[in-house]
Phi, psi and omega in degrees: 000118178253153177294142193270117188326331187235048143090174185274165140203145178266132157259115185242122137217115177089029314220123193296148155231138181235192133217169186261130150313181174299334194266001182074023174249153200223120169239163201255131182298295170218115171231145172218104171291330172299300171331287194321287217285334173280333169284000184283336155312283194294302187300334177260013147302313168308300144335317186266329212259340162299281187339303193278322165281341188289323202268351182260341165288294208287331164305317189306292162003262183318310188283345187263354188265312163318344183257320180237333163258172183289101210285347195268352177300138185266358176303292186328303182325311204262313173307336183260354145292309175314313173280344181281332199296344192274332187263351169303287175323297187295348178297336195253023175272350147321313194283310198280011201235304165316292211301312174342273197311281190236034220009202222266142165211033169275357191106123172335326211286280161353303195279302168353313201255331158288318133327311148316296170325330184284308183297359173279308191273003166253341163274320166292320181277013170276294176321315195270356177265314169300290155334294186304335197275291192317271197299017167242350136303351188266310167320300204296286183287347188221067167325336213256348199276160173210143189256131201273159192305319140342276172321300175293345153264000162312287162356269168335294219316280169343291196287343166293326196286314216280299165313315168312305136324348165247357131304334173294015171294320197300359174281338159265006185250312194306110175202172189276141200230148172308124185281079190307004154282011170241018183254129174234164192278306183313314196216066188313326229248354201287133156228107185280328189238173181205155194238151159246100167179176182275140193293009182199158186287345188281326181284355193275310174325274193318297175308278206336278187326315207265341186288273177335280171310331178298309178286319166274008166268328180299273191301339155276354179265333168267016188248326130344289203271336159299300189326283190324352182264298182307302181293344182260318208297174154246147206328300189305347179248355198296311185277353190263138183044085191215005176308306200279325157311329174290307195295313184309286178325316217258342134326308162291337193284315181277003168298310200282291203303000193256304176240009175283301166346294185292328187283289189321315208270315166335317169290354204247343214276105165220138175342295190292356192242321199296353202253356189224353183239004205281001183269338167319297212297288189329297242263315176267341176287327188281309191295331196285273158354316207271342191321302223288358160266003189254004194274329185288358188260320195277004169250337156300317207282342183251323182279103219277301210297358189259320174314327187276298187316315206290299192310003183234346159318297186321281168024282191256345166291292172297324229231343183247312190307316208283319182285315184269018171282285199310348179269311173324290186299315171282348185272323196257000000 
């Protein structure tokens, strides 16, 4: 098989590459019809059981930080950014749970835009983790600086515009593609299936790349600002008022264990590797996806003061349901 005079174009899902020849035929490079048929089952069940704790966590989140905590913090500021970023992501594992299922049939418009979402809600919560990294070195190292009512909305403001914009390629690579095992010579127009992904190996190339650097610029920068924290601080005080910090810490770790994995096989997914690693991909692509439901489980289980908030919600919940049962029943 020779490369063809007038360039590649790729198609990935899960993810495959083909490219067209002289004739306009198109073969497909790398596959596993087993892998595929089984995430076209297992995987959007997951999805949907993601979907439903993320939206019941991350509301819960914006109402408990909204209900009880100090909103002029800018630590606070930035978590409840952090849950919109999650449910922003999540908004698009519907779609991404159907194309599994019955591949893609929402419309050109559609994959853009669900593509963009992802890439939105992955580049904002990188930022902001990165921010929350930051102003708590700053905490640490300059104790006496505050940050004024200017700064905290700045801030947020800044890192969205920013995401939105290292997202918009997928508004230009992205677009809906024709499933090239149904392309046939005989009957070119025929297509049963359709794909969301980009239309040439330089954007696969270019998202990857700008993904990748972003994530290791991130982490380095937040790994510069713990040390610099671990080294400022003193043993002895090293366990004392350390609540936001942990929680802080214990948030990028699980951020990192979720997508360094999917960012490494993204490097790796080249044709001669990808036939021995692509069940890897799967596995990290699902952990990648499921974050936007684990940071509303990690602050319960490391946060005493969010747990205690959430347990006086319930509560105050159970207790207004039980009064309008009891009101119910007396009235009928």
């Amino acid at each position: 098989m020779e490369n063809s005079e007038e360039g590649e174009n790729a198609n990935s899902t899960f993810e495959y590459y083909y490219y067209y020849d002289s004739d306009d035929s198109p073969y497909l490079l790398c596959q596993n019809e087993a892998l595929i048929k089984a995430v076209s089952t297992d995987f959007p069940i997951v999805l949907t059981i993601v979907v439903l704790l993320s939206l019941i966590g991350n509301v819960l989140v914006l109402v408990m930080f909204g209900l009880f905590e100090n909103l002029k913090s800018l630590t606070n500021i930035f978590i409840l950014n952090l849950a919109l970023s999650d449910l922003i992501f999540t908004l698009g594992l519907p779609f991404w749970a159907c194309y599994l299922m019955w591949s893609w049939t929402f419309g050109d418009f559609m994959c853009k835009s669900v593509n963009f979402i992802f890439s939105a809600g992955f580049h904002s919560s990188i930022v902001f983790l990165m921010l929350m990294s930051i102003e708590r070195y700053v905490a640490v190292a300059h104790p006496r600086s505050d940050w004024n009512r200017w700064q905290r909305f700045v801030f947020p403001v800044i890192a969205w515009v920013f995401s939105f914009a290292a997202a918009s390629p997928e508004l230009l690579y992205s677009e809906d593609t024709p499933d090239p095992k149904d392309f046939t010579l005989q009957n070119i127009t025929d297509f049963t299936k359709h794909y969301c992904t980009h239309y040439s190996t330089e954007a696969i190339f270019g998202v990857t790349y700008q993904q990748n650097i972003l994530f290791v610029v991130a982490f380095s920068v937040m790994g510069f600002c713990y040390i610099r924290i671990i080294l400022t601080i003193p043993k002895s005080q090293r366990n004392n008022r350390n609540r936001t910090r942990r929680l802080i810490f214990s948030i990028v770790v699980l951020f990192f264990i979720c997508w360094a994995p999917y960012n490494i096989v993204m490097f790796l997914k080249t044709c001669d590797v990808f036939i021995q690693i692509d069940s890897a991909f799967v596995v990290c692509q699902l952990l990648a996806f499921s974050h936007c439901c684990f940071n509303p489980v990690l602050y319960v289980f490391v946060d005493v003061k969010f747990r205690n908030n959430l347990k006086m919600l319930l509560q105050k919940m159970f207790v207004r349901c039980r009064l309008s049962s009891t009101v119910y029943s007396i009235t009928f």
